[in-house]
Residue, then its C-alpha position, 0 to 999 in steps of 0.5 A: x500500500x502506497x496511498x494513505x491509511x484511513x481510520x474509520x469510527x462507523x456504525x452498522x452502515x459502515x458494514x451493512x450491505x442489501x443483504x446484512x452485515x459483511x466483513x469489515x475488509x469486504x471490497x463494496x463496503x464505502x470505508x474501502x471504496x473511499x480508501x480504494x479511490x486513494x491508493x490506500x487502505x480503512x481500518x473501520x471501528x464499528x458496531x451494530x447502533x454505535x452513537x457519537x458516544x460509543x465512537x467516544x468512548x472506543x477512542x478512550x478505551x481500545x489499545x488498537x485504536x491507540x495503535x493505529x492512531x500512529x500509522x492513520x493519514x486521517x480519521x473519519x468519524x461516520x457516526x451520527x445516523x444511529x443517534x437520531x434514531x427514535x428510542x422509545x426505551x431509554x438506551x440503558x434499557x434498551x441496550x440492557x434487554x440483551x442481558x435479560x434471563x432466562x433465553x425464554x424471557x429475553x426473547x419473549x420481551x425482545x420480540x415485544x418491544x420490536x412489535x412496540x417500538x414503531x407504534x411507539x415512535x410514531x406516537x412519541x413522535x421520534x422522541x426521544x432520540x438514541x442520543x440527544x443533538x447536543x451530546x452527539x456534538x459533545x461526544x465528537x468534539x471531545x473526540x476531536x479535542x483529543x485527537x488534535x492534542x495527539x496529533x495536531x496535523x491529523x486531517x479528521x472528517x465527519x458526516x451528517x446523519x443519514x435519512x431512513x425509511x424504515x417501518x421498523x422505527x414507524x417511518x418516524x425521523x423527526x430528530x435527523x433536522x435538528x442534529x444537522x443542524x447542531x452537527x453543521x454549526x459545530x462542525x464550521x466552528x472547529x473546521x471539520x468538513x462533513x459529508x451530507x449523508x442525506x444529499x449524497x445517498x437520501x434517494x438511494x435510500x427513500x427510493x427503496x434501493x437499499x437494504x429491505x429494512x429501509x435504512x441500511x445501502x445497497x451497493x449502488x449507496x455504498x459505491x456513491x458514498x465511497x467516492x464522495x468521502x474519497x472527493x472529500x478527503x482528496x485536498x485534505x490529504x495532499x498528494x495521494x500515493x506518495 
């Protein structure tokens, strides 16, 4: 590899593709697509629902992510989407299903709180999101903060969260506005570029050529998603290949 390392922070739609969750090193999935059209090679931190905080909190508290962060050209912070989310339940609660038991009464109240959760969000009105707008700004500046104290030069980018039309959350979004927002004002105020989501793979997604459950890509997403973080970073990183 010639081109620059990328680091990625991402959540599940850094790895899902029309047909479900896919190796991080699989070619089609936006991380390597951008990294492709550089010359080089993403290293993609992630998990199922990650929020600015869990991004945050993997910075902090992973010795791979110490690691890496000597050998990366840039980092990206694809994190954002999930915090807009509807979450009917708080997140401690939500999350805290998964440790329920016995299996039989795990299942049981999962499959109940799937039934629940797009009534809910629809008549909740979206409110409240996974994570509020201004804890999403905290938790990336915080992960700016620190980055740029370790390594000043560092180019880092973000994004803007991306649009859904999942049945699974009522086809409620309501949150996505204000968080471009917050997201946007800080972004321009500490000079990290974003990609708008919404604008770059919003029909993609609201046309119903993505992934079934209605906010996860298809390929064509991830291909478009990929060459515009590529375009993105291009003036940021200098010469490519080098």
């Amino acid at each position: 590899m010639t081109g620059p390392r990328l680091l990625v922070f991402g959540d599940s739609l850094s790895f899902h593709g029309p047909d479900g969750a896919h190796p991080a090193d699989d070619e089609r999935l936006w991380p390597n697509v951008a990294a492709a059209g550089l010359g080089g090679a993403a290293d993609l931190v992630a998990g199922i629902g990650w929020n600015a905080r869990d991004a945050w909190w993997s910075l902090t508290g992973d010795p791979r992510v110490w690691a890496d962060l000597h050998r990366v050209d840039a980092v990206l912070f694809a994190v954002g989407s999930m915090d807009t989310l509807p979450s009917p339940l708080p997140t401690y609660l939500r999350i805290g299903l998964r440790y329920l038991r016995p299996d039989r009464l795990r299942s049981a109240v999962r499959s109940a709180y799937r039934i629940a959760q797009p009534r809910l969000a629809v008549a909740t009105r979206g409110r409240p999101a996974v994570l509020p707008a201004h804890l999403t700004v905290h938790y990336l500046d915080r992960a700016v903060t620190a980055l740029r104290a370790v390594r000043p030069e560092l180019p880092i980018v973000g994004m803007l969260p991306s649009v859904h039309r999942a049945a699974s959350y009522g086809y409620v979004h309501t949150a996505r506005a204000g968080a471009v927002d917050a997201m946007t004002a800080w972004a321009a105020r500490v000079g990290v570029p974003l990609l708008d989501l919404g604008e770059v793979v919003g029909p993609h997604v609201l046309g119903g050529h993505g992934n079934p459950d209605g906010m996860h890509w298809g390929w064509a997403g991830h291909r478009a998603v990929g060459t515009a973080m590529a375009e993105l970073l291009v003036p940021r990183l200098g010469a490519v290949g080098t």
